[in-house]
N, C-alpha and C positions, 0 to 999 in steps of 0.2 A: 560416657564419651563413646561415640561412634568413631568407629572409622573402617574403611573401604575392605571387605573382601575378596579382594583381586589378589589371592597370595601367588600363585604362581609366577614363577618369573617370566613362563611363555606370555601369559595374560600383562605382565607390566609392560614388556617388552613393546607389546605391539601397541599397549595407549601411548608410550612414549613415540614410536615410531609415528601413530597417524597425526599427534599431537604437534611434532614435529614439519610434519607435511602440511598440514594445516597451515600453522603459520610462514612458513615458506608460500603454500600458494598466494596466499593474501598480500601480503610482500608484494609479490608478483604482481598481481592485478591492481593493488593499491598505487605503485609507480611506472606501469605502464602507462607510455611505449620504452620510455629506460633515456632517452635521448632528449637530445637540446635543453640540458640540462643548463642553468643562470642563476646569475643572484638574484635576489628580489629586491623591490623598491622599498618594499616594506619586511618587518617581520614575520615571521616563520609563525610567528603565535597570534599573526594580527586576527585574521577569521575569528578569533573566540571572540574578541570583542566590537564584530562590524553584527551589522541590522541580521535578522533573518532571512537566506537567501529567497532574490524575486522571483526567479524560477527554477521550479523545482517540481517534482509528479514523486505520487503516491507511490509509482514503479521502484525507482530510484529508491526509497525509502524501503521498501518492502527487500530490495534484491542484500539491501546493504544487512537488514536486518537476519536473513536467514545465512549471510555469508559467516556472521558471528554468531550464529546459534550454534555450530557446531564446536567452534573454540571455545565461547563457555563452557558447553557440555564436556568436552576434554578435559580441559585446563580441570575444572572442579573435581572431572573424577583423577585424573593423576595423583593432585596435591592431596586427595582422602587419603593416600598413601602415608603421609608425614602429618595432616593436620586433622583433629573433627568438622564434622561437614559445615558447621555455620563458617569458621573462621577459611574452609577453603572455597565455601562457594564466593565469601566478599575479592578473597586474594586472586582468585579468577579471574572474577568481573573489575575489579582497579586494573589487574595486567592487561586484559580486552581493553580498557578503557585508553590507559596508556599506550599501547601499544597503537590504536586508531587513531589518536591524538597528535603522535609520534610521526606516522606516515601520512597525517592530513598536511600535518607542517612543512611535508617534505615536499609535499604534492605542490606548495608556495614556488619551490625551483623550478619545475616544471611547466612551459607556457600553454599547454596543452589540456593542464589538469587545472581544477578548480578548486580548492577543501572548502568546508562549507560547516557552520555547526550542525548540519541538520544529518551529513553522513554520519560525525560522530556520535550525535543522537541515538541515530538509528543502529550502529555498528557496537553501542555499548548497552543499547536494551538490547539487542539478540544474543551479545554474551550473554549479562545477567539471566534473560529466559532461558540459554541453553546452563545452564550454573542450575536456577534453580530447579529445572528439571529432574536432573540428578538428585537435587537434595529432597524433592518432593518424590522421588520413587523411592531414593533410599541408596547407597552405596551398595548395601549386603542383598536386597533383590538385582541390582543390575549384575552383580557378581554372581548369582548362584544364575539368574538368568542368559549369563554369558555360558555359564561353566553345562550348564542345559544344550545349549543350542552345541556348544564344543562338544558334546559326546553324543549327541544326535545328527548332526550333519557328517558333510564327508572330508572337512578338513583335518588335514593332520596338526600335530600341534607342533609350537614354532613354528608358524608360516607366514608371521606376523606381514614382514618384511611384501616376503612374494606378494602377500594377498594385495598390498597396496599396490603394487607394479600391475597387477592384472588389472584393480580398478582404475589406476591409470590411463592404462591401456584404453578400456571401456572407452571413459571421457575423452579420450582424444578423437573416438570415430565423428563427432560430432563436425568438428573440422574439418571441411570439405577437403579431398586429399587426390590428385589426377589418378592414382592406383588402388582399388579399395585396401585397407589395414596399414596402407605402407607408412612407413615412418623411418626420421634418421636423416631426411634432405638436408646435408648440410651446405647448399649452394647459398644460402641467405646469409649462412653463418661467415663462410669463405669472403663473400664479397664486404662484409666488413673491415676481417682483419686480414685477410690477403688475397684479393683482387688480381693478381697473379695465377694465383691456383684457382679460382674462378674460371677463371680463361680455360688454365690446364683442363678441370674436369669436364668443360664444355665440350671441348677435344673429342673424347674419350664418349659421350655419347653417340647410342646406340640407333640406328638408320632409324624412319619412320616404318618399313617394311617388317620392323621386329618386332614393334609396338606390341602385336597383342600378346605374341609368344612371352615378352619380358614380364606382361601384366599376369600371365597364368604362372607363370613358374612362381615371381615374388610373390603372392596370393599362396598361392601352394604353399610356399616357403615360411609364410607367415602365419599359416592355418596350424603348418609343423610345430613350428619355434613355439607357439602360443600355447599348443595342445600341449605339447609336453613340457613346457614350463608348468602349465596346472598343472600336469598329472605328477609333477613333484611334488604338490602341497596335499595330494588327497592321501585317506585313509588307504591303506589294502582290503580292494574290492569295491574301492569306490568310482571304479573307471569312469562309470555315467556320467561323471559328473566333469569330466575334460570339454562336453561341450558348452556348457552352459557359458563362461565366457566369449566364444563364438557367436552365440546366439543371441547376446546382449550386445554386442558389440555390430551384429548386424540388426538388430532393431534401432539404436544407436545413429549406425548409416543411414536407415531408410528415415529416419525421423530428422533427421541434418536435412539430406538430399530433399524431402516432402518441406521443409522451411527455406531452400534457395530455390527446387523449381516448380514448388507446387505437388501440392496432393495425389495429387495423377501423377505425377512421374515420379512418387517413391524410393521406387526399384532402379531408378536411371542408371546407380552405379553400379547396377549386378551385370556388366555387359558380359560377352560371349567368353572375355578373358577371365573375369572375375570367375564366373559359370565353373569354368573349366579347372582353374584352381583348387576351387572349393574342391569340388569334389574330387582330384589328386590330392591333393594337403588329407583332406578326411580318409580318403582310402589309407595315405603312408602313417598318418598318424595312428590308425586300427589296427596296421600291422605292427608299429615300435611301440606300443602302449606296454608290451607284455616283455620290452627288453627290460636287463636291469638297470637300477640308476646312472651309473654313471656313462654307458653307450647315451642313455637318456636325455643326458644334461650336455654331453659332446653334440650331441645330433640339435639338440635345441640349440647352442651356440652358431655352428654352421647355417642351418636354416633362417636363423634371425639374422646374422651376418650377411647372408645371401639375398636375404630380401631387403636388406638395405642399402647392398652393392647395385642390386638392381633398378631399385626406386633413384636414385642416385644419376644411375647411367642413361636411364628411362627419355626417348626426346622431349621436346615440349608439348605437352597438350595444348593445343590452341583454343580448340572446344572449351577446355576445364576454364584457360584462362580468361577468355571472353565471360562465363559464367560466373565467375568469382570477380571480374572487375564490376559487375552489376547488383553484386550483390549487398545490400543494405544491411550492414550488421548493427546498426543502433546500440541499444543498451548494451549489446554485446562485445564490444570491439576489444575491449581489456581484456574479458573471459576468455576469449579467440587467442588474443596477444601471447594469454599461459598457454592454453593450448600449443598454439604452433612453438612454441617454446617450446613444451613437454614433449612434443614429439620429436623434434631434433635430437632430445638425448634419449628417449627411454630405450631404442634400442641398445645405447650403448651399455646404459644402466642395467637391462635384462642379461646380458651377455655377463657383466660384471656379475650379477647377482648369481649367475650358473657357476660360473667359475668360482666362487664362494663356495658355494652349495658340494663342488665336487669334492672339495678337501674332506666333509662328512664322509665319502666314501673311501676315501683315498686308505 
């Protein structure tokens, strides 16, 4: 009998964490946009038994399949925890299966969405492939292979948590956004459930003469908050390594902005504000690198607070909005849906996770 050596509990910890996330995103994407919600004519289980959908592209089939490779490859390694590998690769892929099955049915309320057998096709072979992946390397290589990179890189352990908040992070620059990094806009949120306070924060926006001053500080502010939320998850001496989220995160941007305005304009979103941020945010992050933890994790709350206060206040972009109403998201438009979703909360989520983080020192 096999089964998983993943003993630490740092190392459980964090598969349940992204395993967790995982299926949360998919959720996500699976019943977006969340609204004009109906009964159906028909059942919720009818699609298993109509024809093969008429149209349908290889895309679609390909996106759905690689959305569940990574939940099988989860799911399987978790359950090696409590099961041998054949019995949790199958409990894997039936939970993928069910679970796609589950939200295609739901996708029936929705007039916007269409379930089809061929998603769930597709969404229950990329379990199975990510299931059997794991079982074709082996539990006890993916474990000693983790436990490798864990003591050669510059993560600290337990960072399970952080590290997905930083990957988050990443994934959201994609999202075209009128301030680079900025996130936390809860204007979309407000006009939903109180259209009153809508109004209010409209208010409270900042002249157009501020514009770029508010773009370099929140920039700044978010270089801060960012940097030194990494540099809570690294080793000691492993400073280097506070940029590289930065730097993914603007390759990220430039790869977003080069798919809405073209290859040539890349860089569109590095303007004079952004410019000037970066390089304060990097300068003040150079100097608090070398504070101790907890000035660390107070200064990363304020700075992420501040760049949400700002992004918030921030006036309309006209430019950004003419740009984004031309823009063609196709296959994309649910993946965007989580997105602008994810960014509404993570800063709040970041700030939460600091304040967690402080009691360790306390």
């Amino acid at each position: 009998m096999i089964r998983s050596v993943l003993p630490a509990p740092a190392a459980r910890s964090l598969l349940s964490v992204w395993l967790a996330a995982c299926v949360v995103a998919i959720v996500y994407v699976s019943l977006h946009p969340w609204r004009g919600w109906q009964m159906p004519a028909v059942s919720a289980f009818a699609f298993l038994s109509e024809p093969w959908p008429r149209y349908w592209t290889w895309l679609d089939l390909f996106l759905n399949f690689i959305a569940y490779l990574p939940l099988g490859a989860l799911g399987a390694g978790w359950l090696t925890r409590r099961l041998p590998v054949r019995p949790a690769v199958l409990v894997a892929a039936a939970g993928a299966a069910l679970l796609s099955c589950g939200l295609e049915a739901m996708q029936t309320f929705l007039p916007s969405r269409i379930p089809s057998q061929g998603d769930l096709l597709a969404n229950t072979a990329g379990a199975i492939g990510g299931a059997v992946i794991v079982a074709g390397i082996g539990p006890a290589r993916i474990g000693a292979a983790f436990r490798s990179l864990a003591r050669a890189g510059p993560i600290a352990p337990d960072s399970g948590s952080g590290l997905l908040l930083l990957a988050f992070w990443v994934a959201l620059q994609w999202h075209p956004r009128p301030i680079a990094f900025s996130s936390g806009e809860v204007a979309p949120l407000l006009a939903t459930l109180a259209p009153g306070a809508q109004a209010w924060l409209a208010a409270l926006h900042l002249s157009v003469d501020n514009q770029p001053l508010a773009e370099a500080v929140a920039v700044a502010a978010t270089t801060l908050g960012v940097g030194l939320l990494t540099r809570e998850l690294l080793r000691p001496g492993a400073n280097w390594a506070v940029a590289l989220p930065l730097l993914l995160a603007a390759a990220m941007k430039a790869s977003a902005t080069a798919s809405l305005l073209g290859a040539g304009r890349a860089l569109a979103w590095l303007t004079a504000g952004a410019q000037g941020g970066l390089v304060a945010g990097g300068l003040l992050l150079a100097l608090s690198l070398w504070w101790r933890p907890r000035p660390r994790l107070l200064t990363a709350i304020a700075a992420i607070g501040c760049a949400t206060t700002l992004h918030n206040l921030s006036p309309t972009n006209v430019y950004f909005q003419s740009s984004m109403a031309a823009w063609d998201q196709g296959q994309w438009a649910n993946v965007n849906g989580m997105l602008r979703a994810l960014a509404i909360v993570w800063p709040f989520a970041a700030i939460g996770w600091c304040i967690r983080r402080l009691r360790r020192h306390d």
